[in-house]
C-alpha atoms as a printed R data frame, in Angstrom:
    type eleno elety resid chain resno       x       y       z
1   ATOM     1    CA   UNK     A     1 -51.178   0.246 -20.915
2   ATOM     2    CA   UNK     A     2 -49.643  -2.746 -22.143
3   ATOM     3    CA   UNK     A     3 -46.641  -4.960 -19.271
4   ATOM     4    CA   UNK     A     4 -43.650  -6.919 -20.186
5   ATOM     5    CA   UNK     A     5 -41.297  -9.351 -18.166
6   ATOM     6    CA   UNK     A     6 -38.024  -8.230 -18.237
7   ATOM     7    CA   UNK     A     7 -35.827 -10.392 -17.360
8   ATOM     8    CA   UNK     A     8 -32.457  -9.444 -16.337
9   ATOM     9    CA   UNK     A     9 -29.213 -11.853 -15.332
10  ATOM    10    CA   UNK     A    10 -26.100 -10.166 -13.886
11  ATOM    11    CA   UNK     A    11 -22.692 -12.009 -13.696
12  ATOM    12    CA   UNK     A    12 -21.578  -9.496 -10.969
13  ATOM    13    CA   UNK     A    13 -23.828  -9.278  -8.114
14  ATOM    14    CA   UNK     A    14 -22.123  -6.446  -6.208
15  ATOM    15    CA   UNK     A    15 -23.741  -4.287  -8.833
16  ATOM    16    CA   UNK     A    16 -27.311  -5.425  -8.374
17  ATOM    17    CA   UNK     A    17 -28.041  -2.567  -5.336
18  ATOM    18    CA   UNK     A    18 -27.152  -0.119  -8.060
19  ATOM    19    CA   UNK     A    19 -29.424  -1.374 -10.443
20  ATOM    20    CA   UNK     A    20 -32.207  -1.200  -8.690
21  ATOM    21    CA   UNK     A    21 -31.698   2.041  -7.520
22  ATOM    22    CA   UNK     A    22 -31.442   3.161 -11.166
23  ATOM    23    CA   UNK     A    23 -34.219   0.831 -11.954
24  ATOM    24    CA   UNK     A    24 -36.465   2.817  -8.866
25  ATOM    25    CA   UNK     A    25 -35.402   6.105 -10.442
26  ATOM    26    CA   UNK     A    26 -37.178   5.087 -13.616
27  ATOM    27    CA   UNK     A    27 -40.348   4.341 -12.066
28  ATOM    28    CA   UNK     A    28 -40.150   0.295 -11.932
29  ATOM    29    CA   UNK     A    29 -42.198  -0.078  -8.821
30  ATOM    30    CA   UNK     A    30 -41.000  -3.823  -8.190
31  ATOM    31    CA   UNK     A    31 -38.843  -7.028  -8.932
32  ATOM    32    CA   UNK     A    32 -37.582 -10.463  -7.851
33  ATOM    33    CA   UNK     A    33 -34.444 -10.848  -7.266
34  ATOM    34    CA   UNK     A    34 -33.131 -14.603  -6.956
35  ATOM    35    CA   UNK     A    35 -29.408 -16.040  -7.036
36  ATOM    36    CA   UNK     A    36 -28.690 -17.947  -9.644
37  ATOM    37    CA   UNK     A    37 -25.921 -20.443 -11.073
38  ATOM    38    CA   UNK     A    38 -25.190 -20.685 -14.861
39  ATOM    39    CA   UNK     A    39 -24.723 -23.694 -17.320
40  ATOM    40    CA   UNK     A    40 -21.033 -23.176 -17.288
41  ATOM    41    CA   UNK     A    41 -21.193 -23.432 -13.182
42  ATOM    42    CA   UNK     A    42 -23.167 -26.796 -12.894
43  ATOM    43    CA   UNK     A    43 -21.282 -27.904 -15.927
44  ATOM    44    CA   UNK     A    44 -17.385 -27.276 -14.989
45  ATOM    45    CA   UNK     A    45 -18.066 -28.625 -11.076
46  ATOM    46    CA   UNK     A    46 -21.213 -30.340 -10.453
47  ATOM    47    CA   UNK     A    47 -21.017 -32.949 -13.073
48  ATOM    48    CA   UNK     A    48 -18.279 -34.988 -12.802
49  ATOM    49    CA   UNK     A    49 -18.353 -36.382 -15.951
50  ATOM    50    CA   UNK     A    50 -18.536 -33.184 -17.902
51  ATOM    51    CA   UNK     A    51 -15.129 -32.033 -15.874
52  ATOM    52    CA   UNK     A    52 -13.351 -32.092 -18.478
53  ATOM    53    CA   UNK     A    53 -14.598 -29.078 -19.945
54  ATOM    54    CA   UNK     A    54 -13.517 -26.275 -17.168
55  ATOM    55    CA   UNK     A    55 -11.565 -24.978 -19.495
56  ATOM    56    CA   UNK     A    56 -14.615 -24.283 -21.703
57  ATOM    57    CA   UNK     A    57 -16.536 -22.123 -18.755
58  ATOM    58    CA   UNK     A    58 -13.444 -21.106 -17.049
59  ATOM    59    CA   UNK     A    59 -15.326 -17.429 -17.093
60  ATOM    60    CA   UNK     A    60 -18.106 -18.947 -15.457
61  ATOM    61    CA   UNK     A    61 -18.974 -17.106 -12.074
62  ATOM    62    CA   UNK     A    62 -19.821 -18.676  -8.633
63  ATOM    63    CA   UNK     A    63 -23.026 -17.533  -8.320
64  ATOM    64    CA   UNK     A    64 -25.105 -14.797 -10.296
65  ATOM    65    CA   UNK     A    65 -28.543 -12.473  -9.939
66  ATOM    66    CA   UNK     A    66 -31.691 -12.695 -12.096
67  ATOM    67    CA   UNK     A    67 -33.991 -10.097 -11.596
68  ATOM    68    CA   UNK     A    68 -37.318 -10.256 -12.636
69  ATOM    69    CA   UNK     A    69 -39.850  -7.551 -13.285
70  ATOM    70    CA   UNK     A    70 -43.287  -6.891 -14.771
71  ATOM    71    CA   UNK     A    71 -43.048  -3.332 -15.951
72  ATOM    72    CA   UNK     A    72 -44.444  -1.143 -18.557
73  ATOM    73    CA   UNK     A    73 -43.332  -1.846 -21.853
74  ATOM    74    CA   UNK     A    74 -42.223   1.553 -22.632
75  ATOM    75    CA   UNK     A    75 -39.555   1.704 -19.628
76  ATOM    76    CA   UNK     A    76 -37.469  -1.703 -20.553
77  ATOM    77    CA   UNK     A    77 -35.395   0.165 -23.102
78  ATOM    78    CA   UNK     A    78 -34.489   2.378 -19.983
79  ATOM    79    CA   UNK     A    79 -34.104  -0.550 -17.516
80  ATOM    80    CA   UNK     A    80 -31.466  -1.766 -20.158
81  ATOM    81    CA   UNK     A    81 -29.745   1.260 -20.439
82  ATOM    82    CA   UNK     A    82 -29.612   1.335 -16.468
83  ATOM    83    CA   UNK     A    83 -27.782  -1.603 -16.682
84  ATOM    84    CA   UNK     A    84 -25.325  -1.340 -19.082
85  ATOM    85    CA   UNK     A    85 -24.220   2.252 -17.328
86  ATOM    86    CA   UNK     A    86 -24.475   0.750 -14.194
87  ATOM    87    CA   UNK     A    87 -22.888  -2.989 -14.688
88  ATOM    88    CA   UNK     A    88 -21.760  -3.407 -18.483
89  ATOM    89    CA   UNK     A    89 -22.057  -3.478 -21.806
90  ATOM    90    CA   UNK     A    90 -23.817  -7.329 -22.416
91  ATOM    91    CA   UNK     A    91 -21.434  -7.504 -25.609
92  ATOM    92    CA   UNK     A    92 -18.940  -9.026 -24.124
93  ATOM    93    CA   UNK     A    93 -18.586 -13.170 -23.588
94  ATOM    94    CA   UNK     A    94 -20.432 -14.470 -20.199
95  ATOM    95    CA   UNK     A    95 -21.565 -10.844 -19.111
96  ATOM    96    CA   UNK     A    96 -24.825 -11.393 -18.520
97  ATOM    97    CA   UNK     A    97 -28.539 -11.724 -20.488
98  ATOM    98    CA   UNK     A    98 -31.404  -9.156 -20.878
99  ATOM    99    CA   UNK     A    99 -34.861  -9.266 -22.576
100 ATOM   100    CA   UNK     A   100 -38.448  -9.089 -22.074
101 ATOM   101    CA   UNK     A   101 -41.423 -10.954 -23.167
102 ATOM   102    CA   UNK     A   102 -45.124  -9.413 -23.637
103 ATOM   103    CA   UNK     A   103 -47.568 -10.304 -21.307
104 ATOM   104    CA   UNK     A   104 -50.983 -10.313 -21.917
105 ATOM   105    CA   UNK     A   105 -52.476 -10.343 -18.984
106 ATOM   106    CA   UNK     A   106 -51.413  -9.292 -15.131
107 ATOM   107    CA   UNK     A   107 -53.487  -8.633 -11.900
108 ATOM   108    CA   UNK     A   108 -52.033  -7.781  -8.916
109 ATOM   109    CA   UNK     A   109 -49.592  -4.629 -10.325
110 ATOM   110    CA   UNK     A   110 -51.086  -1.581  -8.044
111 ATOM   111    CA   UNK     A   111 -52.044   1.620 -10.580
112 ATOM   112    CA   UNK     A   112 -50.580   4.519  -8.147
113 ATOM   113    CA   UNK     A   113 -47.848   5.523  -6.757
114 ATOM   114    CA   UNK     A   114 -47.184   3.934  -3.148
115 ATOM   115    CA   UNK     A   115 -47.617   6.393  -0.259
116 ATOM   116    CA   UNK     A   116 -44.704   6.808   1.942
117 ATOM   117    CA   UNK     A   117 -45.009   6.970   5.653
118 ATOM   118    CA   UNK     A   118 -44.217  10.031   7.104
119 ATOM   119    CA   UNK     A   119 -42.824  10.101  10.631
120 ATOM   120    CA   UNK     A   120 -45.633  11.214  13.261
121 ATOM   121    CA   UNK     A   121 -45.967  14.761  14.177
122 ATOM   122    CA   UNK     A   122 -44.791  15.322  17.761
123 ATOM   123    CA   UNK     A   123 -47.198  16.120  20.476
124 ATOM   124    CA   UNK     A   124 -47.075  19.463  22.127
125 ATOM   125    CA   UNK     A   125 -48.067  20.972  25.392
């Protein structure tokens, strides 16, 4: 079964519970999650001398959410499609990135499904 990283940044990250519950639906069994700040951020208010140019990234967000994940290559075109139901198209200017690489090697990716706990049976007389 062959993996790939998908790698996923979100410009709005109130959506990112619902993406991962769609992603979870699909059968991606795990990601990263890390905030992030864009170019255009550091750019229009971190850099003094590049100040100037906040009109450039006026779009640019405050803070945004990459998610990474090692999945099966056959369920990133659904991962995508999670996303742009859940969040938004990724035509549009500064709406966020998507892709994945191929990997060609991974260890530590667990080949069944996770057992859930089950609440303990109560104890009768």
């Amino acid at each position: 079964m062959s993996h790939e990283l998908f790698i996923c940044v979100i410009n709005r990250p109130e959506a990112v519970e619902d993406v991962i519950a769609g992603m979870l639906e699909i059968g991606v069994r795990g990601c990263t999650i890390i905030d992030t700040k864009g170019m255009g951020k550091v750019i229009s208010q971190d850099i003094p001398i590049f100040s100037g140019f906040k009109t450039l990234f006026a779009g640019a967000r405050e803070s945004n959410v990459t998610i990474f994940s090692v999945m099966d290559a056959d369920l990133v075109d659904d991962a995508i499609k999670i996303i742009e139901d859940i969040y938004q198209s990724f035509s549009e200017p500064s709406s966020g990135i998507a892709f994945s690489l191929p990997i060609s090697r991974v260890k530590g990716i667990s080949k069944k499904e996770p057992e859930m706990e089950s609440e303990p049976e109560p104890e009768t007389e």
